[in-house]
Each structure stands twice: as structure tokens, then as C-alpha cells.
N, C-alpha and C positions, 0 to 999 in steps of 0.2 A: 349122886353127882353124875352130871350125863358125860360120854365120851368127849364132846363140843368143850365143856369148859376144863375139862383134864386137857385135852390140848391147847387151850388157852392159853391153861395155866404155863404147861412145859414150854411153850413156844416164849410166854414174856421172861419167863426165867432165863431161856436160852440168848434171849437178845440183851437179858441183864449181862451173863455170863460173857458174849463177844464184848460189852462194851468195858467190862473189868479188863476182859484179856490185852483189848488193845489200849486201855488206861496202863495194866502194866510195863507194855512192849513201849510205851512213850517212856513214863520211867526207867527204865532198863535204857533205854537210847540216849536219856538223859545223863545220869551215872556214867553209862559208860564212856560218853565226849568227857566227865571229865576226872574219868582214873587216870590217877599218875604213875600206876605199879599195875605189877604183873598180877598182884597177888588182888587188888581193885578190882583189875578189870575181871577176873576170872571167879569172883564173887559176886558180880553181876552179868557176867555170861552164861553162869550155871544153869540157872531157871527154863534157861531157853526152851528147852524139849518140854518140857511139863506146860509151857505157855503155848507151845506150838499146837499138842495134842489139848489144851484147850479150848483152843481157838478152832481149829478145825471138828473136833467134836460142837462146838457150841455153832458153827455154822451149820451144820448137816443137819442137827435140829432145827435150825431155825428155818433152812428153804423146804423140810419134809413137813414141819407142822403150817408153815405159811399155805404152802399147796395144799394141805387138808383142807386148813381152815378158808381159805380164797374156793376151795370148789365147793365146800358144804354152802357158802353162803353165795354161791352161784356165780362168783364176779370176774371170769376169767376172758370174761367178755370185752372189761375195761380193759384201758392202758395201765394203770397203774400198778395191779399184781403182775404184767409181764415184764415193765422194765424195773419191777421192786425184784425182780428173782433176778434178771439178769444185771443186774446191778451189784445183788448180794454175791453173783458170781462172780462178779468182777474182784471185788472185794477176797472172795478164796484165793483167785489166781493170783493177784498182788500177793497175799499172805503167804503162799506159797513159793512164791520168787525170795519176796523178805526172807522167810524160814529157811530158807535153803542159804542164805548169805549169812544170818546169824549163824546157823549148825558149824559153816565153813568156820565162821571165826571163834566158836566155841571149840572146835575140835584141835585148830593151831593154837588155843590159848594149852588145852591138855595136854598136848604133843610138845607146848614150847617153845614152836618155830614161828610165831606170829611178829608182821611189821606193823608196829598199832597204825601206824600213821598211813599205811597203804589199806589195809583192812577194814578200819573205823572208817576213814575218809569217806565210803563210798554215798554219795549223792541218793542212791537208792533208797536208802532205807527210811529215812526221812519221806521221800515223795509219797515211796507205798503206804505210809504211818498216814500221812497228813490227808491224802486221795480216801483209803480205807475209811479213816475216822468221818469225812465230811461226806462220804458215800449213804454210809450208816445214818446217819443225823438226815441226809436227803431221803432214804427208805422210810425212815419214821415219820418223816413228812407226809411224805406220799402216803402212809399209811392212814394219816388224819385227813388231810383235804380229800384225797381219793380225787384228784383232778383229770379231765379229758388229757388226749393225745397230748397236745400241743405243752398245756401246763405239766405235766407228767413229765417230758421230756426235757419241759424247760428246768425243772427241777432236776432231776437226775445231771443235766450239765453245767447246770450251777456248781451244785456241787463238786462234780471231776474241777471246777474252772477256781472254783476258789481251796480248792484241795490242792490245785497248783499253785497258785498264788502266796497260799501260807507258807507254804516249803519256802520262799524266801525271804522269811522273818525269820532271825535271830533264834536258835536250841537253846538257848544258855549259852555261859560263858565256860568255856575249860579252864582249871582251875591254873594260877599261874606257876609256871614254867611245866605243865604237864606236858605226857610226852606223845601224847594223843591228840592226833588232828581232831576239826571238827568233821560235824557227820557229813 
């Protein structure tokens, strides 16, 4: 087997693996709108750190073998591998803003001191979910048309535009009389 399809290989695992990670970070956000107890929400807060260092290991993969695999087949020339990478970075940075709000609310769920309804509430996490996921789905695009400048970027802000867009449609419902805002 030559070096070319071993990285292939890890590179489509790794984009398998982000899109589990942020399947589950949607799950997890869904749960949590609607635990009604302490003892709820901090059985779906748990996870968090194991999803965190999923996600960000399964991206590191994913922008180091894309750069292999975009230079061996010459194409750094196009648009499409520059704004698929700085795209994918975008995607970290969201992640790591989220990751840093979930930790906060996993760490007051352990300590006890958590206000669900100030903490869950916050608007973020939903955006960074919804941006991330249709970021992703825009990268994979890009990966099959391989379009000029123009289509390249017309995609990459599709995406950001309708990753806005969904964030104002409905999570689910909180279960009733829960004591948790929605996200």
C-alpha cells in the first residue's frame, strides 16, 4: 500500500470521526435544553472533555493530511484547498470557543454552583454547532466540485449564511416544567 492511500485512508476516517464528534455535541445540546435535574444535566455534561479532545484531534488530522494530500496532487494553486483549510479553521476556532463554554458549564455542574437557566441559555452554542456542521458539509463540497475563486467562495459562504439561518429554527422542545432555558 503506498503512503498516498494510507493517507487517504486516515484523512477520510478523520472527517468520519469530526462529523461523529459534532453529531454528538448536537445530541448533548439537545439533552441538555431538556434536563430537568441536576443529576440530567450532569450525565450529559460529562462527555464533554472526551468530545472536546475528539474533535480537536480529529481536526488536526484532518487539515495535516488534507495539506499532504492537496500538495502531492499539486492543487494548491486552486481556490478550493485554501479556503477548505481556512474554513476547516474556522470550524477549530468556533470549537474551541464552544469547548471552552461547555468545560465552564461542566465544571459548575461538578462544583454545584451552576444557574441552568443563565448557563444553558447562552445563544452561542447553538450558532457555533449549526456554522461548524454546515461549514463541514460546505468543505466536502468543495472537495467534489473543486470550483474556481468565485464558486469556492460562493460555497464556503453559503454555508456560514445558512449556518446562520438554521440557528433560528426550533432545538427541540424542553421538557415541560424543566428548569432549563432553551440554548
Amino acid at each position: 500500500m503506498k503512503l498516498y492511500q494510507v493517507i487517504l485512508f486516515v484523512h477520510a476516517v478523520s472527517v468520519l470521526m469530526l462529523a461523529a464528534s459534532l453529531s454528538c455535541e448536537a445530541w448533548m445540546l439537545f439533552q441538555l435544553r431538556r434536563a430537568v435535574s441536576m443529576s440530567d444535566l450532569q450525565a450529559w455534561i460529562n462527555p464533554v472533555r472526551g468530545l472536546s479532545v475528539m474533535t480537536t484531534v480529529s481536526l488536526v488530522i484532518v487539515e495535516l493530511t488534507g495539506a499532504y494530500l492537496t500538495d502531492r496532487l499539486n492543487s494548491w494553486q486552486f481556490a478550493w484547498p485554501k479556503l477548505a483549510f481556512w474554513a476547516v479553521v474556522l470550524v477549530g476556532l468556533l470549537g474551541g470557543l464552544s469547548g471552552r463554554r461547555l468545560r465552564m458549564i461542566r465544571r459548575s455542574c461538578i462544583e454545584g454552583k451552576i444557574k441552568q437557566t443563565i448557563l444553558l441559555r447562552h445563544y452561542f452554542l447553538k450558532l457555533s454547532l449549526n456554522i461548524r456542521i454546515w461549514l463541514v458539509l460546505g468543505v466536502l463540497l468543495l472537495t467534489v466540485v473543486k470550483a474556481g475563486v468565485v464558486g469556492s467562495a460562493s460555497i464556503v459562504l453559503a454555508s456560514l449564511v445558512i449556518g446562520l439561518i438554521s440557528t433560528a429554527f426550533p432545538f427541540g422542545k424542553t421538557t415541560e416544567g424543566a428548569s432549563v432555558s432553551r440554548l
